[in-house]
C-alpha positions, 0 to 999 in steps of 0.5 A: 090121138089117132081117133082124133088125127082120123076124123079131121082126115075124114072131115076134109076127104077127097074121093079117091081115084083106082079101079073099077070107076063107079060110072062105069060099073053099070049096065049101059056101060058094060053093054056098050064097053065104053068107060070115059068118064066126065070130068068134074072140071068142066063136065065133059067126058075124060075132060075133053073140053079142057083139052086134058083127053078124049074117049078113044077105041083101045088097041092091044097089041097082037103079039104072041105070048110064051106057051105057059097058058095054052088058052084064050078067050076063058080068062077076063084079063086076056088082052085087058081091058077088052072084055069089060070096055072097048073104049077109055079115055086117052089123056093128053100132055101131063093128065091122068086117070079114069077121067084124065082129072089127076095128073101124071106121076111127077107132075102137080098143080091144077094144070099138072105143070109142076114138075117135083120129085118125091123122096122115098126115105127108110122107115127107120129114119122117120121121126117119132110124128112121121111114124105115127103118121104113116100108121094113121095114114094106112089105118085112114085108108083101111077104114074110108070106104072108097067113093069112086071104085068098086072091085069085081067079084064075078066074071064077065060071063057070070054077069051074063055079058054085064046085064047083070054087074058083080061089084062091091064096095071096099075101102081105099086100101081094101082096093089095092089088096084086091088088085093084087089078088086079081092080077095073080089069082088062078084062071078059072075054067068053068066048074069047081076046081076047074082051074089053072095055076100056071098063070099070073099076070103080074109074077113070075114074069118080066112084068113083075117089077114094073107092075108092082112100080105102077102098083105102088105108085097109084098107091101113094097117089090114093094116099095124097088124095085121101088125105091131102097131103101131097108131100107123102111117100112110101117108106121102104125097110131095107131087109139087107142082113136083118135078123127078124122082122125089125120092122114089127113093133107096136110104133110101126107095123105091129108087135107079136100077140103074146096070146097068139103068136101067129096075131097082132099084138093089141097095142097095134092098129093093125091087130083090128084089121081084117083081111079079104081075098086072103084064101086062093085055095077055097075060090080054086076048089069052088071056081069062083071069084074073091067076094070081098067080103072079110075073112078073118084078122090079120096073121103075122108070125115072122121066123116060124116058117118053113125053113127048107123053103126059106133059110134066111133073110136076104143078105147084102152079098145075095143083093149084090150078085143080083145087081151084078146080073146083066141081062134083065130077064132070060129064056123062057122069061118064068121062073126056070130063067137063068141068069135073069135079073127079074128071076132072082129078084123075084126069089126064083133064082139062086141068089148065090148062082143065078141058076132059076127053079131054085129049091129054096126061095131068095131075095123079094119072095123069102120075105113074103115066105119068112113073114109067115102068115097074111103076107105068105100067100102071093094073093092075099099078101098085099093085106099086111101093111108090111108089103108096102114097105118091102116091095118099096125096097124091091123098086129101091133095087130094080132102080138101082140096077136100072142105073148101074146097067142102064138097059136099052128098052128093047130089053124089055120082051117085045113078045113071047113073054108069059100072058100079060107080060110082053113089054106092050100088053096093058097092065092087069086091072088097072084103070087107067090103062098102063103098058108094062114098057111104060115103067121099064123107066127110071123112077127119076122119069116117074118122079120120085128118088130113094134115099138108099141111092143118095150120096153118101154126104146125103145119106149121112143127112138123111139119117140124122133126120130124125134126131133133127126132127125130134130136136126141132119139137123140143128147142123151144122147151130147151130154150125155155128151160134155159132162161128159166135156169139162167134166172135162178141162176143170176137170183141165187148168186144175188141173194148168196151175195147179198147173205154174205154182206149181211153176215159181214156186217152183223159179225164185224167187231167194232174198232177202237181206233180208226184205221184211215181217215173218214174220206178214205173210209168213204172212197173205200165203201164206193168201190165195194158197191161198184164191186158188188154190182 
């Protein structure tokens, strides 16, 4: 059925729309360091003639970043995008994107002016169809080679200033796997195992939360445009008191291989996968970049980890002193940050003490550790299916904090944030160019809600969507059924009726003597008829 579902979804594909634009991955554009890209709408760059944008100069901001990456000018991500382009469309009003052809999170229609909010529900209040759905989705998106974007596998310097460009070809969901690698991967120094470890432009730091909010947003985006269904949103799997991975059976992310337990089990789609950017240390020890190519199947083996690392999942006391946090992030704004929401969130501080460097990981990072495999390397872990559905649930608390706490947007570090993080540095590698203050926003602002925050006569409404899913499938079987039985019904009890009168006739012995006159036996036979009927 899936087989089928897959190659109508191909039939009616639309290009997707991620990073790095095929137009712009050329030399002419590397050497002039303009990406503005035209519009198919009317044919001019960024769709300038319509109105939706213009090719603008970009400007950075020039304030200071923390001392934890003592470096500058050796990194491609440094004041992001400069290296590769100098100049990308700035979009007007509602419009987005590369080339200002989409629109804005929240927005639709062909002019980007329906306003409509999405709802992210929990994967376990899916229906049976919802669910084979999301599998066919994702499995679409890992087997549809993206026709827009290319990802890089070389650095700027190593494309000889970009006469020489370094991209490949990878699918749609392949796309967001490498971003995340290349937002966390080590700085490469020159040579072999030349390297440094103490950076990351999307963790560790006070852009871990609105980077990832972005992340997973362009991610559904690519999912409604691939498939056409713009009604689609990323299930979350609240983990809260879990007891092991309730999400890994063969109906979702994949059951356990009963011949290799560190495998997916066969009856998954997700046991064909395979992974890339999937193996940091190899790239650190040769100084080079991930060249997208596969590295082996997908690896899961949930609960065997390391336990002096991760004791447990997350529970519902550890979630709530986290939320009970006030300040979002605190001091140095890395991993040693006390008291800091973002810190403890993230799983570097103790979710029992809020005190940061914590011995044991918690919260948002002892999944990734518990899941044991794909998921346990913070570069490759965007290559199983169960990120998705985790750091939905990650967003779920960051916005619930949002509201509890309702944080003035100075908040947000203005500067002295580890690289990549102060509140105006543009987020690393995305195309179209987001500042992290950007997503220090309400997901009502961005369009879309969870279930989790609802009311509680809308909770208890949305957990009896599946069984009124599954009974709007089968009422007309019911109904069916129904009539099928009453028409047995009314013909058996007319045949047991008819039987008894026959029997009463063949067995009655005759009278001797009439016992009422003739017009009264007449009378008599009219009553039991209308009786009978």
């Amino acid at each position: 059925m899936w087989s089928l579902e897959i190659i109508c979804f191909l039939l009616c594909f639309v290009p997707s729309y991620q990073q790095f634009p095929r137009m712009c991955a050329t030399q002419e554009a590397l050497r002039t360091k303009e990406c503005c890209p035209t519009w198919e709408g009317d044919g001019s760059a960024c769709g300038a003639s319509s109105g939706r944008g213009t090719c603008e100069d970009v400007v950075v901001s020039a304030q200071p970043d923390g001392p934890q990456y003592p470096f500058s000018g050796l990194d491609d991500r440094e004041k992001w995008p400069l290296v590769f382009y100098n100049r990308t469309c700035q979009c007007t009003e509602n419009f987005m994107g590369f080339n200002c052809g989409d629109c804005m999170f929240g927005y639709f229609g062909e002019n980007c002016n329906e306003r409509r909010e999405s709802l992210r529900r929990n994967i376990f209040h899916l229906s049976r169809a919802e669910r084979i759905k999301l599998v066919s989705y994702l499995n679409l998106a890992k087997q549809t080679i993206s026709r827009d974007y290319v990802v890089v596998t070389g650095t700027y310097r190593e494309m000889q200033n970009g006469t020489n460009p370094m991209f490949a070809e990878v699918s749609v969901y392949d796309v967001f796997v490498w971003m995340h690698y290349y937002v966390s991967r080590n700085a490469l120094l020159g040579g072999p195992g030349n390297v440094w470890t103490d950076v990351d432009f999307g963790h560790w730091a006070p852009a871990f939360l609105p980077w990832h909010r972005a992340y997973l947003l362009h991610w559904e985006h690519e999912i409604r445009k691939l498939t056409g269904d713009m009604s689609f949103t990323t299930p979350y799997w609240d983990w809260r008191d879990a007891q092991g991975c309730d999400v890994c059976t063969d109906e979702l992310m994949g059951d356990r291989s009963t011949q290799d337990p560190s495998l997916i089990s066969p009856g998954s789609v997700f046991s064909s996968w395979r992974v890339l950017c999937s193996q940091a240390q190899d790239y650190s020890a040769r100084g080079v970049l991930c060249d997208a190519t596969e590295e082996g199947p997908l690896r899961r083996n949930p609960g065997n980890h390391n336990r002096n690392l991760v004791e447990r999942l997350p529970t519902s006391d550890d979630v709530e002193f986290t939320l009970s946090l006030t300040n979002y992030d605190t001091g140095p704004m890395d991993r040693s940050a006390n008291m800091s929401f973002r810190n403890t969130l993230e799983g570097f501080g103790d979710p029992q003490t809020g005190l940061g460097n914590s011995s044991r990981l918690g919260m948002h990072a002892a999944l990734h550790v518990y899941m044991n495999g794909s998921m346990s390397s913070v570069q490759g872990s965007a290559n199983d299916p169960i990120f998705l559905l985790h750091h939905a649930f990650v967003d779920c608390l960051y916005e619930q904090w949002l509201r509890r706490h309702r944080p003035s947007p100075n908040q947000y570090p203005e500067s002295n944030a580890p690289i990549g993080h102060n509140s105006e540095y543009h987020m690393a590698p995305f195309l179209p160019l987001h500042r992290n203050q950007d997503f220090f926003i309400s997901s009502k602002d961005l369009g879309y809600e969870y279930t989790h925050l609802l009311d509680a006569s809308q909770k208890l409404a949305e957990s009896l969507h599946p069984s009124l899913e599954e009974l709007r499938d089968v009422w007309p079987w019911l109904l069916l059924a129904g009539l099928c039985g009453g028409i047995l019904t009314i013909a058996i009890a007319a045949a047991v009726l008819t039987t008894k009168q026959c029997w009463k006739h063949a067995f009655a012995l005759p009278e001797r003597q009439p016992l009422i006159r003739s017009k009264e036996i007449e009378e008599t036979n009219q009553h039991n008829y209308q009786t009978t009927m």
